[in-house]
Structures are given as structure tokens and as C-alpha cells.
C-alpha positions in Angstrom: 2.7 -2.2 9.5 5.0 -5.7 10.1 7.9 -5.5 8.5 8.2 -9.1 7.5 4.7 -8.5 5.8 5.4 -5.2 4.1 5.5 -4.0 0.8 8.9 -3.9 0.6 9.3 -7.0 2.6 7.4 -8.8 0.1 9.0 -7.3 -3.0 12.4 -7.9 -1.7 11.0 -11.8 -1.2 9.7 -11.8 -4.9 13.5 -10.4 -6.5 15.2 -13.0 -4.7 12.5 -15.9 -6.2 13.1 -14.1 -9.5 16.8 -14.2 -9.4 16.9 -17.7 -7.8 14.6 -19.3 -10.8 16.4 -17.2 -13.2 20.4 -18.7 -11.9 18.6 -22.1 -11.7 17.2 -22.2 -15.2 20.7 -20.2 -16.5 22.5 -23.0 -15.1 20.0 -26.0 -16.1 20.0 -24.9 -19.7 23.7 -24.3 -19.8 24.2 -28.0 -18.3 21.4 -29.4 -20.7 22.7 -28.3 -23.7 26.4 -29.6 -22.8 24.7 -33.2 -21.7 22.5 -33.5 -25.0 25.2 -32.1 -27.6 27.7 -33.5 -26.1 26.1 -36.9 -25.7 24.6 -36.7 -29.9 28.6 -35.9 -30.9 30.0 -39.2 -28.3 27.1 -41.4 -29.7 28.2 -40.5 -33.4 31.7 -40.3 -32.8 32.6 -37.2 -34.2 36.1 -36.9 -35.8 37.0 -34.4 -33.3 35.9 -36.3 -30.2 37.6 -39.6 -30.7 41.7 -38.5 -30.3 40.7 -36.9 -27.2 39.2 -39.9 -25.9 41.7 -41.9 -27.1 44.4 -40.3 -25.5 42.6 -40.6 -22.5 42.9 -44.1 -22.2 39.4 -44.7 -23.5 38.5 -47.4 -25.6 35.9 -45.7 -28.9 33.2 -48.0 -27.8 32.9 -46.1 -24.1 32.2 -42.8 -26.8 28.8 -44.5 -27.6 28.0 -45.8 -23.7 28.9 -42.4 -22.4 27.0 -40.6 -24.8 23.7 -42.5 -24.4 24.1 -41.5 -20.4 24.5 -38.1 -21.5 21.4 -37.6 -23.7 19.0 -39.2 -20.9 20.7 -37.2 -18.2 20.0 -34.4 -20.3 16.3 -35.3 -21.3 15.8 -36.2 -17.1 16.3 -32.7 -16.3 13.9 -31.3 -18.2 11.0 -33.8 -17.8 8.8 -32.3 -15.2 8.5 -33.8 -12.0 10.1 -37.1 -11.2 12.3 -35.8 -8.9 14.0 -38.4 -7.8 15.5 -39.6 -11.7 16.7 -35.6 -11.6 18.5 -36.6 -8.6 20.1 -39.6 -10.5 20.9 -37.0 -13.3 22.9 -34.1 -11.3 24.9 -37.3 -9.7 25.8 -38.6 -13.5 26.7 -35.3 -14.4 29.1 -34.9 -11.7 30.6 -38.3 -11.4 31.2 -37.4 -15.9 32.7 -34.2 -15.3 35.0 -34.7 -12.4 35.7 -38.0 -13.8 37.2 -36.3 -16.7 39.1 -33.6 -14.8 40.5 -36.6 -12.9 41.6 -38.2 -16.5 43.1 -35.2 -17.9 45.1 -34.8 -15.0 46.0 -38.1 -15.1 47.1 -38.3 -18.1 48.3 -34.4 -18.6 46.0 -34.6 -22.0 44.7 -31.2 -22.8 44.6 -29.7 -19.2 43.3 -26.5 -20.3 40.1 -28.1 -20.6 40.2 -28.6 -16.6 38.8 -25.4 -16.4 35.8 -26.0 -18.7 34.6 -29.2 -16.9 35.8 -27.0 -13.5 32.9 -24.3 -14.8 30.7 -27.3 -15.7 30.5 -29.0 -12.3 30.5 -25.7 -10.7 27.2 -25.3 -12.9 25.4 -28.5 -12.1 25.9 -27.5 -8.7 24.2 -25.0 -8.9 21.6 -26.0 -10.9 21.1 -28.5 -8.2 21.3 -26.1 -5.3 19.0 -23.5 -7.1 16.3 -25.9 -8.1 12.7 -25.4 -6.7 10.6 -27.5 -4.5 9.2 -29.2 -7.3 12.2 -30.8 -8.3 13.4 -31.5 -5.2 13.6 -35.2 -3.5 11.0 -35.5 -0.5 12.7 -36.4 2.4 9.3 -37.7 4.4 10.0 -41.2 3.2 13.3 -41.5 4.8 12.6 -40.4 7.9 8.9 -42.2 8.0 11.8 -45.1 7.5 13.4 -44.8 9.8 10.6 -44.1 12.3 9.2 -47.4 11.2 12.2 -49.5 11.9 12.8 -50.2 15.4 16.4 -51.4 15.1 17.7 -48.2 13.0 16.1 -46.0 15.5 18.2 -47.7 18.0 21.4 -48.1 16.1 21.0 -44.2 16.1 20.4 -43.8 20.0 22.9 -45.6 21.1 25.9 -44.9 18.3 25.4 -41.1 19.3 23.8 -40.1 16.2 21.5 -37.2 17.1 18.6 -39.5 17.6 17.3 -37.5 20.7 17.5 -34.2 18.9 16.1 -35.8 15.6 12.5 -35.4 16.9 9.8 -36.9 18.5 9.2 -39.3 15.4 12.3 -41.5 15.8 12.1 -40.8 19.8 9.2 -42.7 19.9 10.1 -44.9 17.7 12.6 -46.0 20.2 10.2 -45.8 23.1 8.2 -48.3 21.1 11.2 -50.8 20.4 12.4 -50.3 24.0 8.9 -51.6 24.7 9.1 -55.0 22.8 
């Protein structure tokens, strides 16, 4: 019997798809909830929210701005398909969450909440990294791109770029600019 085939084989295949969906949706969920609660509480201002952004620096009004990013970040990642606006999401989530760390170090405001937006990005990472096909930018446009535009497939031969391991696709490609 082929091993790769197996019983085992194939059972070991179908844990690992179970345990990957299950860490992707963990971490999804986890991120969700913190994007839409957290965005409803910034958009309404809650009396414990404010101080915190006002020491910060913050003007109130970037509560409400914030906040509205939040909620659709939050509402992105669980629409099905349109994979590329998920993309937009997991980017707004990080640039949120780092960009706090980066204001309470700055400011020395609260750091023990460095570790909570620490776990945070460390979870839309992962929710990123875990997520399945589906959900997942194609890549064929880009490179059908670049195949299609002579002068980029020669900016990458001759800069060094990997252009003659990158595939027959942008090789020709060059051929047929060479040509012209």
C-alpha cells in the first residue's frame, strides 16, 4: 500500500486540516470580537475609553474614526469571499494594534496593556497565516502582470531579480520584448 495514500496517511492529513481550521477560526473569532466591541465602545465613547485615549495624545474625535475602521475590519472578516478586502482587514488590524503598542511606549501610558495588543497582533497573524484557500488573495493576476508588461519583465532580468528562475511566463515575456 503507498504510504502517502494510506489510511494513516490520509487521517494524519485530515487532523492537521482539523486543527488548522480549528486555530484559524479560534484566532478569527478572537480578533473579530476585539475589532467589533472594540470599535461599538470607540464609536460611542465610552467613559472608560476616552482617558486612555486622551493620554495618548489622541484627540476624542479619532475615538469615533477609529472605531468605524474597527467595526468594518471586523464585519470584512467574516463576509465570505472577497478575499482581497480581508486582506485590507488583517493589514488595518495590524497597523491598529502595533500602532498602539508604539503609543503606549511612547508615551509610558498603561504599558501593561503592551502585552494585550502583543497577544492581539500575534493573533491576527495567525489568523492570517491559518486562513484557507478561500480567503486567500490569488496571486495569478500579478504575475499574468507582470508577464504582460514587457518593461517590468526586463527591469527584473537585468536588476538581478530572479527573473530567469521565475518561470517560463516572465522568460518569455522577455524573449518577446527582446524581440520588439
Amino acid at each position: 500500500m503507498d504510504t502517502l495514500t494510506g489510511p494513516s496517511a490520509i487521517a494524519s492529513r485530515y487532523r492537521s486540516m482539523r486543527w488548522r481550521s480549528a486555530g484559524y477560526w479560534l484566532a478569527t473569532v478572537l480578533v473579530v470580537a476585539e475589532l467589533g466591541l472594540g470599535g461599538v465602545w470607540d464609536i460611542t465613547r465610552i467613559p472608560s475609553v476616552r482617558p486612555v485615549v486622551a493620554q495618548l495624545g489622541y484627540p476624542s474625535y479619532f475615538l469615533v474614526l477609529l472605531g468605524s475602521w474597527k467595526v468594518l475590519g471586523a464585519v470584512a472578516l467574516l463576509v465570505p469571499r472577497r478575499a482581497l478586502l480581508k486582506e485590507w482587514a488583517y493589514a488595518g488590524a495590524c497597523f491598529t494594534y502595533t500602532g498602539a503598542i508604539a503609543s503606549h511606549l511612547a508615551t509610558g501610558y498603561a504599558l501593561g496593556e503592551v502585552g494585550v495588543l502583543a497577544l492581539l497582533t500575534a493573533l491576527t497573524v495567525l489568523s492570517w497565516a491559518l486562513r484557507p484557500p478561500s480567503r486567500r488573495t490569488s496571486t495569478a493576476p500579478l504575475a499574468a502582470a507582470v508577464r504582460d508588461t514587457p518593461g517590468v519583465a526586463q527591469a527584473l532580468s537585468v536588476t538581478g531579480h530572479g527573473a530567469a528562475s521565475a518561470g517560463p511566463a516572465i522568460a518569455d515575456a522577455d524573449a518577446r520584448w527582446k524581440e520588439r
